[in-house]
C-alpha positions as CSV (number, residue, x, y, z in Angstrom):
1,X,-9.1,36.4,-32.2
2,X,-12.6,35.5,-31.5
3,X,-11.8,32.3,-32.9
4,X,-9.1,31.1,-30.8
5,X,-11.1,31.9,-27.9
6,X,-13.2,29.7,-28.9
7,X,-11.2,27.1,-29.7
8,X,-9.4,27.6,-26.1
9,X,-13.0,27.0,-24.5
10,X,-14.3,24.2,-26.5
11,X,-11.8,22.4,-27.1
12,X,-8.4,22.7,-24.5
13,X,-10.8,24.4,-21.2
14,X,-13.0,21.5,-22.0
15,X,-10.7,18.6,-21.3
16,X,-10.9,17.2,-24.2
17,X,-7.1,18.6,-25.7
18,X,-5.1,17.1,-22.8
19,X,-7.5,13.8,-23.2
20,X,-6.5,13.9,-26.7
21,X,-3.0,14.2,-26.0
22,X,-2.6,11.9,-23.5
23,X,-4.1,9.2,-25.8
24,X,-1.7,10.3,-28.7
25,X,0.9,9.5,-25.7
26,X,-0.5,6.0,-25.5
27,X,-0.6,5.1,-29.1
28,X,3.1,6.0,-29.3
29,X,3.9,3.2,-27.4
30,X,1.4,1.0,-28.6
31,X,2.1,1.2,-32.1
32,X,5.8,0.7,-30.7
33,X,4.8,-2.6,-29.0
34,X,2.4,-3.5,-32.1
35,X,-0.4,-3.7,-29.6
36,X,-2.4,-0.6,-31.5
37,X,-5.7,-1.3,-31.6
38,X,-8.9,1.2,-32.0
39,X,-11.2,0.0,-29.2
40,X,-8.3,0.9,-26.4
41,X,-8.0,4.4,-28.3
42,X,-11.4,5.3,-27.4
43,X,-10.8,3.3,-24.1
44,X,-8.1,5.5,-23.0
45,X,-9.7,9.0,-24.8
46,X,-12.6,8.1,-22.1
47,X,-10.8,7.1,-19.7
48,X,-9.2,10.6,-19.8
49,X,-11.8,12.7,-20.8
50,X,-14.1,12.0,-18.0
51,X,-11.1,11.8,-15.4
52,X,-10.0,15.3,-16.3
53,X,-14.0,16.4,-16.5
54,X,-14.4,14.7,-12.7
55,X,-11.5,16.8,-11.4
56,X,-12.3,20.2,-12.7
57,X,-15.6,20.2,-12.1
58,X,-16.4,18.4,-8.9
59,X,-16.9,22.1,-6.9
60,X,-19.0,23.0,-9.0
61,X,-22.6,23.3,-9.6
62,X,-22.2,21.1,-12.3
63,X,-21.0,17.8,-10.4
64,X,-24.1,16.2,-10.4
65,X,-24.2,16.2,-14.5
66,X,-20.3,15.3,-14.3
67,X,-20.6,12.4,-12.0
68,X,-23.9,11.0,-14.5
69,X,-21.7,11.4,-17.1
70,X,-19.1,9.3,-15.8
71,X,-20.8,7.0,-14.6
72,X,-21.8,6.8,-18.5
73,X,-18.5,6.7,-19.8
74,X,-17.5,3.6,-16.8
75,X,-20.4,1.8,-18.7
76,X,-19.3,1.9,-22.1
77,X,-15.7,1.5,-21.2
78,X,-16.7,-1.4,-19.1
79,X,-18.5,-2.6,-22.5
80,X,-15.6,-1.9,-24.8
81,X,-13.0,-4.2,-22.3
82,X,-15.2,-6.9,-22.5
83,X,-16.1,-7.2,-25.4
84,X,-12.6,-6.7,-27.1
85,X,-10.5,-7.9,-24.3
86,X,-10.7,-9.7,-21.1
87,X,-11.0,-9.4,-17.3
88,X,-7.6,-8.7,-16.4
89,X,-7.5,-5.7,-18.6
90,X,-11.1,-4.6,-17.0
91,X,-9.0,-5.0,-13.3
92,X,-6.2,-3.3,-14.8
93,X,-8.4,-0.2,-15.9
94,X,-10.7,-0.3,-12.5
95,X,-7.3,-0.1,-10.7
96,X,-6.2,2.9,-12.3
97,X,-9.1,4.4,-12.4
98,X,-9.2,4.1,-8.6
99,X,-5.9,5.9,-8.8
100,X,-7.5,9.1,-10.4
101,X,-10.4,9.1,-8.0
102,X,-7.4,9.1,-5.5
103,X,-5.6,11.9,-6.9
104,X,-8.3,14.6,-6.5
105,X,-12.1,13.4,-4.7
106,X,-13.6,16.0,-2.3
107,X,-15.4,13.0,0.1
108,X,-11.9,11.9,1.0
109,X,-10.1,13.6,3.6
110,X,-6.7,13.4,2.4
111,X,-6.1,12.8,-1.3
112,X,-2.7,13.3,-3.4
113,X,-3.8,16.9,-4.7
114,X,-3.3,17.9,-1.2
115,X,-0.3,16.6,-0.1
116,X,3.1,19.1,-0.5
117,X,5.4,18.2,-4.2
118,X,3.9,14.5,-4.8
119,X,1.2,15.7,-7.0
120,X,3.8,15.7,-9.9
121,X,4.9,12.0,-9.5
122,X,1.8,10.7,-8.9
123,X,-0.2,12.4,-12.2
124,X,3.4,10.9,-14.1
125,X,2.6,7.4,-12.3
126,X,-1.1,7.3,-14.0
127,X,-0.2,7.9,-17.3
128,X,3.6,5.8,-17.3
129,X,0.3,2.9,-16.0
130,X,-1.6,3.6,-18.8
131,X,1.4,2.9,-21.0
132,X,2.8,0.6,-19.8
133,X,0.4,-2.3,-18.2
134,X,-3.0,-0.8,-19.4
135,X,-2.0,-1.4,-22.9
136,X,0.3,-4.4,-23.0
137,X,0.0,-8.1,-22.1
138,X,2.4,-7.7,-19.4
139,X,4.1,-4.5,-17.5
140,X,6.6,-3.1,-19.5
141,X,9.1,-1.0,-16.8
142,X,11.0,0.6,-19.8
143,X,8.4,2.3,-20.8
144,X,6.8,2.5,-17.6
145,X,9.8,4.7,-16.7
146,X,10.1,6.4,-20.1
147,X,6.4,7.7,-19.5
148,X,6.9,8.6,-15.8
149,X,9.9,10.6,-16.3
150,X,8.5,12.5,-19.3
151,X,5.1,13.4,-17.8
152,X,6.4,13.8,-14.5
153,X,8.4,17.0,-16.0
154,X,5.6,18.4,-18.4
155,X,3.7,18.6,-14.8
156,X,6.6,20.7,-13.4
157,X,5.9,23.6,-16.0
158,X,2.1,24.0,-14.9
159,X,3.7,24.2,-10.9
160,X,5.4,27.0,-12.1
161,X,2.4,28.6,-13.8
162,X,0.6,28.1,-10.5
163,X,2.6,29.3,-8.3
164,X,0.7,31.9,-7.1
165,X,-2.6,30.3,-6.6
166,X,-1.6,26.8,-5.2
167,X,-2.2,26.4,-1.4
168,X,0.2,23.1,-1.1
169,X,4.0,23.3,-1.5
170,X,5.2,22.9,-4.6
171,X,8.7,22.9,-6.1
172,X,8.6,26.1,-7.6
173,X,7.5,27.5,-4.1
174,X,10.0,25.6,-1.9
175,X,12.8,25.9,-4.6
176,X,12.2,28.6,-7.4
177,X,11.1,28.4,-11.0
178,X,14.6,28.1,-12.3
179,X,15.7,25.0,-10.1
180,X,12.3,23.5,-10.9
181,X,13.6,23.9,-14.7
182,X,16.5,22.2,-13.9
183,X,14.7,19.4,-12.3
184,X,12.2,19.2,-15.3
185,X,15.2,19.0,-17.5
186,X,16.9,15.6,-15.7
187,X,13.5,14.0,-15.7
188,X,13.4,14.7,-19.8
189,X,17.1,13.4,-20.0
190,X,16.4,10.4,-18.2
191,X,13.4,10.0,-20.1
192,X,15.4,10.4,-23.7
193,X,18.4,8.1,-22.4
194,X,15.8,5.5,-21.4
195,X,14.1,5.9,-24.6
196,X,17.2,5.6,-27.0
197,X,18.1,2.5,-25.7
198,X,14.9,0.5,-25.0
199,X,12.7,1.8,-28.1
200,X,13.1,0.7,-31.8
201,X,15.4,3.3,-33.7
202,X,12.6,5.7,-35.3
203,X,11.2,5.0,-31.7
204,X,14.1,6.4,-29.9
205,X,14.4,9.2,-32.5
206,X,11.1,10.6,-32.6
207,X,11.7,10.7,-28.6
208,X,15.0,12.5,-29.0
209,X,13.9,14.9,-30.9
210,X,11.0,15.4,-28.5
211,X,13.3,16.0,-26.0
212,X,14.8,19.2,-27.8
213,X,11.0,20.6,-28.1
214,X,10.1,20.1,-24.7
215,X,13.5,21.5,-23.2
216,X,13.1,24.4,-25.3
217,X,9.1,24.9,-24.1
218,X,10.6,24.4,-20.3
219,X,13.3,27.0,-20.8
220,X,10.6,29.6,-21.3
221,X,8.4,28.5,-18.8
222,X,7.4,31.6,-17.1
223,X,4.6,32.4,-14.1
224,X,3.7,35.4,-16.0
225,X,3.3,33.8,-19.4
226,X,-0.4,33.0,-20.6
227,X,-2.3,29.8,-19.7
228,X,-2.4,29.0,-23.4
229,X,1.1,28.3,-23.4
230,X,0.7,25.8,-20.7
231,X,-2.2,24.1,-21.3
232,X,-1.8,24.1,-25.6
233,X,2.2,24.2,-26.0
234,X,2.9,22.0,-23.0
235,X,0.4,19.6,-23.2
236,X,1.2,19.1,-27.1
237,X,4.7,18.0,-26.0
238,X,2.9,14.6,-25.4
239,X,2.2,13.7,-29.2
240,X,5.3,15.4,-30.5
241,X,6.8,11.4,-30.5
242,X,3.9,10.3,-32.2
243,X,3.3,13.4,-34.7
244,X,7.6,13.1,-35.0
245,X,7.1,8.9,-36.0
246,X,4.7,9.8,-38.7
247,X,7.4,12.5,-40.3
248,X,9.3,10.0,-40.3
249,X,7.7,7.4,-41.6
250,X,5.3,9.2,-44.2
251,X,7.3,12.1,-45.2
Protein backbone atom coordinates (compact mmCIF):
# COMPACT_ATOMS: atom_id res chain seq x y z
CA UNK A 1 0.00 0.00 0.00
CA UNK A 2 2.83 2.24 0.88
CA UNK A 3 4.10 1.62 -2.44
CA UNK A 4 1.34 2.70 -4.58
CA UNK A 5 1.22 5.78 -2.79
CA UNK A 6 4.15 6.44 -3.83
CA UNK A 7 3.88 5.66 -7.07
CA UNK A 8 0.51 7.90 -7.18
CA UNK A 9 2.87 10.88 -5.98
CA UNK A 10 5.92 10.47 -8.01
CA UNK A 11 4.87 9.42 -10.86
CA UNK A 12 0.83 10.24 -11.85
CA UNK A 13 0.48 13.62 -9.05
CA UNK A 14 3.63 14.60 -10.64
CA UNK A 15 2.58 15.14 -14.26
CA UNK A 16 4.63 13.06 -15.64
CA UNK A 17 1.88 9.86 -16.24
CA UNK A 18 -0.61 11.95 -18.24
CA UNK A 19 2.71 13.54 -20.06
CA UNK A 20 3.58 10.02 -20.73
CA UNK A 21 0.38 9.17 -22.06
CA UNK A 22 -0.29 11.86 -24.05
CA UNK A 23 3.01 11.22 -25.92
CA UNK A 24 2.15 7.40 -26.25
CA UNK A 25 -1.13 9.17 -27.99
CA UNK A 26 1.24 10.84 -30.36
CA UNK A 27 3.30 8.01 -31.40
CA UNK A 28 0.17 6.09 -32.33
CA UNK A 29 -0.30 8.20 -35.05
CA UNK A 30 3.04 8.76 -35.92
CA UNK A 31 4.17 5.41 -36.31
CA UNK A 32 0.68 5.27 -38.35
CA UNK A 33 1.89 8.09 -40.70
CA UNK A 34 5.59 6.62 -40.60
CA UNK A 35 6.72 10.00 -39.33
CA UNK A 36 8.05 8.22 -35.81
CA UNK A 37 10.96 9.66 -34.93
CA UNK A 38 12.79 9.97 -31.21
CA UNK A 39 13.69 13.65 -31.04
CA UNK A 40 9.69 14.73 -31.42
CA UNK A 41 9.04 11.93 -28.62
CA UNK A 42 11.03 13.88 -26.16
CA UNK A 43 9.70 17.02 -27.99
CA UNK A 44 6.19 16.30 -27.17
CA UNK A 45 7.01 14.33 -23.44
CA UNK A 46 8.31 18.14 -22.80
CA UNK A 47 6.10 19.77 -24.24
CA UNK A 48 3.60 18.07 -21.90
CA UNK A 49 5.33 17.68 -18.94
CA UNK A 50 6.10 21.23 -18.32
CA UNK A 51 2.48 22.36 -19.68
CA UNK A 52 0.79 20.16 -17.14
CA UNK A 53 3.70 21.24 -14.36
CA UNK A 54 2.76 25.17 -15.44
CA UNK A 55 -0.97 24.59 -14.79
CA UNK A 56 -0.93 22.77 -11.49
CA UNK A 57 1.41 24.66 -9.86
CA UNK A 58 1.14 28.29 -10.86
CA UNK A 59 -0.85 29.19 -7.32
CA UNK A 60 1.52 27.97 -5.62
CA UNK A 61 4.57 28.80 -3.78
CA UNK A 62 6.36 26.93 -6.15
CA UNK A 63 5.72 29.01 -9.47
CA UNK A 64 8.75 30.66 -9.45
CA UNK A 65 10.85 27.24 -9.71
CA UNK A 66 8.01 26.02 -12.24
CA UNK A 67 8.21 28.95 -14.50
CA UNK A 68 12.49 28.53 -14.46
CA UNK A 69 11.89 25.19 -15.29
CA UNK A 70 9.97 25.89 -18.30
CA UNK A 71 11.55 28.27 -19.39
CA UNK A 72 14.37 25.37 -19.36
CA UNK A 73 12.42 22.93 -21.13
CA UNK A 74 11.30 26.00 -24.07
CA UNK A 75 15.19 26.02 -24.51
CA UNK A 76 15.89 22.58 -25.18
CA UNK A 77 12.74 22.04 -27.10
CA UNK A 78 13.64 25.07 -29.05
CA UNK A 79 17.14 23.22 -29.51
CA UNK A 80 15.68 19.83 -30.44
CA UNK A 81 13.32 21.58 -33.44
CA UNK A 82 16.14 23.03 -34.85
CA UNK A 83 18.34 20.91 -34.93
CA UNK A 84 16.21 17.94 -36.20
CA UNK A 85 13.69 19.85 -38.06
CA UNK A 86 12.94 23.23 -39.35
CA UNK A 87 11.18 26.57 -38.63
CA UNK A 88 7.83 25.76 -39.46
CA UNK A 89 7.71 22.95 -37.02
CA UNK A 90 9.39 25.58 -34.33
CA UNK A 91 6.01 27.96 -35.36
CA UNK A 92 3.97 25.08 -35.27
CA UNK A 93 5.07 24.16 -31.51
CA UNK A 94 5.28 28.06 -30.41
CA UNK A 95 1.59 28.24 -31.59
CA UNK A 96 0.41 25.54 -29.61
CA UNK A 97 2.20 26.21 -26.89
CA UNK A 98 0.52 29.62 -26.84
CA UNK A 99 -2.62 27.60 -26.74
CA UNK A 100 -1.75 25.98 -23.36
CA UNK A 101 -0.69 29.23 -21.82
CA UNK A 102 -4.26 30.23 -23.04
CA UNK A 103 -6.03 27.44 -21.47
CA UNK A 104 -5.04 28.19 -17.83
CA UNK A 105 -2.51 31.55 -17.02
CA UNK A 106 -3.45 33.56 -13.89
CA UNK A 107 -2.03 37.21 -15.48
CA UNK A 108 -4.89 36.88 -18.03
CA UNK A 109 -8.15 37.97 -17.13
CA UNK A 110 -10.21 35.62 -18.98
CA UNK A 111 -8.67 32.31 -19.99
CA UNK A 112 -10.54 28.98 -21.34
CA UNK A 113 -10.39 27.27 -17.69
CA UNK A 114 -12.86 29.84 -16.79
CA UNK A 115 -15.21 29.95 -19.28
CA UNK A 116 -18.65 27.56 -18.63
CA UNK A 117 -18.34 23.64 -20.72
CA UNK A 118 -15.53 24.71 -23.37
CA UNK A 119 -12.72 23.63 -21.21
CA UNK A 120 -13.35 19.99 -22.65
CA UNK A 121 -13.04 20.94 -26.39
CA UNK A 122 -10.38 23.06 -26.08
CA UNK A 123 -7.89 20.53 -23.93
CA UNK A 124 -9.21 17.85 -27.01
CA UNK A 125 -8.22 20.72 -29.62
CA UNK A 126 -4.45 20.79 -28.16
CA UNK A 127 -3.76 17.32 -28.22
CA UNK A 128 -5.97 16.36 -31.86
CA UNK A 129 -2.91 19.72 -32.81
CA UNK A 130 -0.36 17.83 -31.56
CA UNK A 131 -1.38 14.89 -33.68
CA UNK A 132 -2.18 15.98 -36.29
CA UNK A 133 0.00 19.20 -37.66
CA UNK A 134 2.75 19.07 -34.79
CA UNK A 135 3.84 15.82 -36.07
CA UNK A 136 3.21 15.60 -39.74
CA UNK A 137 4.37 17.54 -42.91
CA UNK A 138 0.94 18.84 -43.43
CA UNK A 139 -2.51 18.90 -41.20
CA UNK A 140 -3.97 15.75 -41.23
CA UNK A 141 -8.02 16.51 -40.34
CA UNK A 142 -8.69 12.66 -40.06
CA UNK A 143 -6.75 12.39 -37.43
CA UNK A 144 -7.20 15.79 -36.25
CA UNK A 145 -10.79 14.76 -35.57
CA UNK A 146 -9.97 11.18 -34.49
CA UNK A 147 -7.86 12.85 -31.55
CA UNK A 148 -10.34 15.56 -30.78
CA UNK A 149 -13.21 13.39 -30.39
CA UNK A 150 -11.31 10.85 -28.31
CA UNK A 151 -9.71 13.28 -25.84
CA UNK A 152 -12.49 15.48 -25.78
CA UNK A 153 -14.58 12.40 -24.00
CA UNK A 154 -11.66 11.12 -21.70
CA UNK A 155 -11.99 14.91 -20.40
CA UNK A 156 -15.73 14.43 -19.73
CA UNK A 157 -15.01 11.61 -17.07
CA UNK A 158 -12.72 13.97 -14.85
CA UNK A 159 -15.93 16.78 -15.11
CA UNK A 160 -17.75 14.29 -13.48
CA UNK A 161 -15.14 13.56 -10.79
CA UNK A 162 -15.10 17.29 -10.21
CA UNK A 163 -18.24 18.00 -9.94
CA UNK A 164 -18.34 19.16 -6.65
CA UNK A 165 -15.34 21.33 -6.54
CA UNK A 166 -15.48 23.15 -10.03
CA UNK A 167 -16.71 26.81 -9.77
CA UNK A 168 -17.57 27.05 -13.75
CA UNK A 169 -20.43 25.10 -15.39
CA UNK A 170 -19.73 22.03 -16.50
CA UNK A 171 -21.82 19.27 -18.18
CA UNK A 172 -22.12 17.13 -15.47
CA UNK A 173 -23.47 20.27 -13.45
CA UNK A 174 -25.84 21.64 -16.13
CA UNK A 175 -26.86 18.11 -17.34
CA UNK A 176 -26.01 15.14 -14.89
CA UNK A 177 -23.34 12.54 -14.82
CA UNK A 178 -25.35 10.02 -16.79
CA UNK A 179 -26.08 12.39 -19.87
CA UNK A 180 -22.50 13.53 -19.70
CA UNK A 181 -21.82 9.57 -20.15
CA UNK A 182 -23.90 9.57 -23.02
CA UNK A 183 -22.18 12.48 -24.53
CA UNK A 184 -18.72 10.91 -23.73
CA UNK A 185 -19.93 7.89 -25.41
CA UNK A 186 -20.92 9.66 -29.10
CA UNK A 187 -17.58 11.51 -28.98
CA UNK A 188 -15.84 7.75 -28.60
CA UNK A 189 -18.15 6.51 -31.47
CA UNK A 190 -17.35 9.17 -33.63
CA UNK A 191 -13.91 8.79 -32.82
CA UNK A 192 -13.94 4.78 -33.63
CA UNK A 193 -16.09 5.31 -36.93
CA UNK A 194 -13.51 7.98 -38.03
CA UNK A 195 -10.76 5.78 -37.05
CA UNK A 196 -11.99 2.53 -38.94
CA UNK A 197 -12.19 4.13 -42.03
CA UNK A 198 -9.19 6.65 -42.28
CA UNK A 199 -6.48 4.46 -40.32
CA UNK A 200 -4.57 1.36 -41.79
CA UNK A 201 -6.45 -2.00 -40.63
CA UNK A 202 -4.25 -2.90 -37.35
CA UNK A 203 -4.68 1.07 -37.08
CA UNK A 204 -8.41 1.02 -37.00
CA UNK A 205 -8.41 -2.20 -34.87
CA UNK A 206 -6.25 -1.26 -32.17
CA UNK A 207 -8.69 1.92 -32.03
CA UNK A 208 -11.83 -0.28 -31.98
CA UNK A 209 -10.89 -2.21 -29.46
CA UNK A 210 -9.91 0.93 -27.50
CA UNK A 211 -13.19 2.06 -27.87
CA UNK A 212 -14.66 -1.03 -25.89
CA UNK A 213 -12.09 -0.11 -22.94
CA UNK A 214 -12.74 3.35 -22.70
CA UNK A 215 -16.74 2.83 -22.86
CA UNK A 216 -16.44 0.36 -20.34
CA UNK A 217 -14.06 2.87 -17.99
CA UNK A 218 -16.90 5.71 -18.82
CA UNK A 219 -19.82 3.45 -17.73
CA UNK A 220 -18.34 3.42 -14.25
CA UNK A 221 -17.46 6.83 -14.07
CA UNK A 222 -18.56 7.84 -10.69
CA UNK A 223 -18.11 11.32 -8.48
CA UNK A 224 -17.61 9.24 -5.58
CA UNK A 225 -15.10 6.84 -7.04
CA UNK A 226 -11.27 7.50 -6.12
CA UNK A 227 -9.03 9.99 -8.03
CA UNK A 228 -6.81 7.05 -8.94
CA UNK A 229 -9.34 5.76 -11.19
CA UNK A 230 -9.37 8.98 -12.99
CA UNK A 231 -6.17 10.14 -13.31
CA UNK A 232 -4.39 6.29 -13.75
CA UNK A 233 -7.36 4.23 -15.52
CA UNK A 234 -8.61 7.18 -17.58
CA UNK A 235 -5.69 8.70 -18.59
CA UNK A 236 -4.19 5.11 -19.61
CA UNK A 237 -7.13 4.95 -22.13
CA UNK A 238 -4.73 7.16 -24.28
CA UNK A 239 -2.01 4.42 -25.04
CA UNK A 240 -4.44 1.52 -25.13
CA UNK A 241 -4.13 2.07 -29.33
CA UNK A 242 -0.60 2.03 -29.10
CA UNK A 243 -0.13 -0.73 -26.26
CA UNK A 244 -3.24 -2.62 -28.52
CA UNK A 245 -0.80 -2.16 -32.06
CA UNK A 246 2.11 -3.78 -30.35
CA UNK A 247 -0.23 -7.04 -29.30
CA UNK A 248 -0.81 -7.10 -32.36
CA UNK A 249 2.03 -6.84 -34.08
CA UNK A 250 4.50 -8.69 -31.53
CA UNK A 251 2.39 -11.17 -29.93
Amino acid sequence: MNFLKILKKTVIDSQIYVSIMGTIFAVFFMTEQNTFRFPTILLIFITYFSGYLYTKYQYTRHFFKILALNAAAGVICAFLIIHNHNEVRLLKWFVIVVLGLLYNSFFLDVYIRKIPLLKVFYVGLVWALVNCWLTLPEFSLPIFLISFFFITALVLPFDIRDMKSDTVETFPKMIGVQNTKYIAYVLVFISLILAIFNLKLIYGVAFFLTGIITFILIYFSENKRDDTYFSFWIETCSALPFLFLLIMEYF
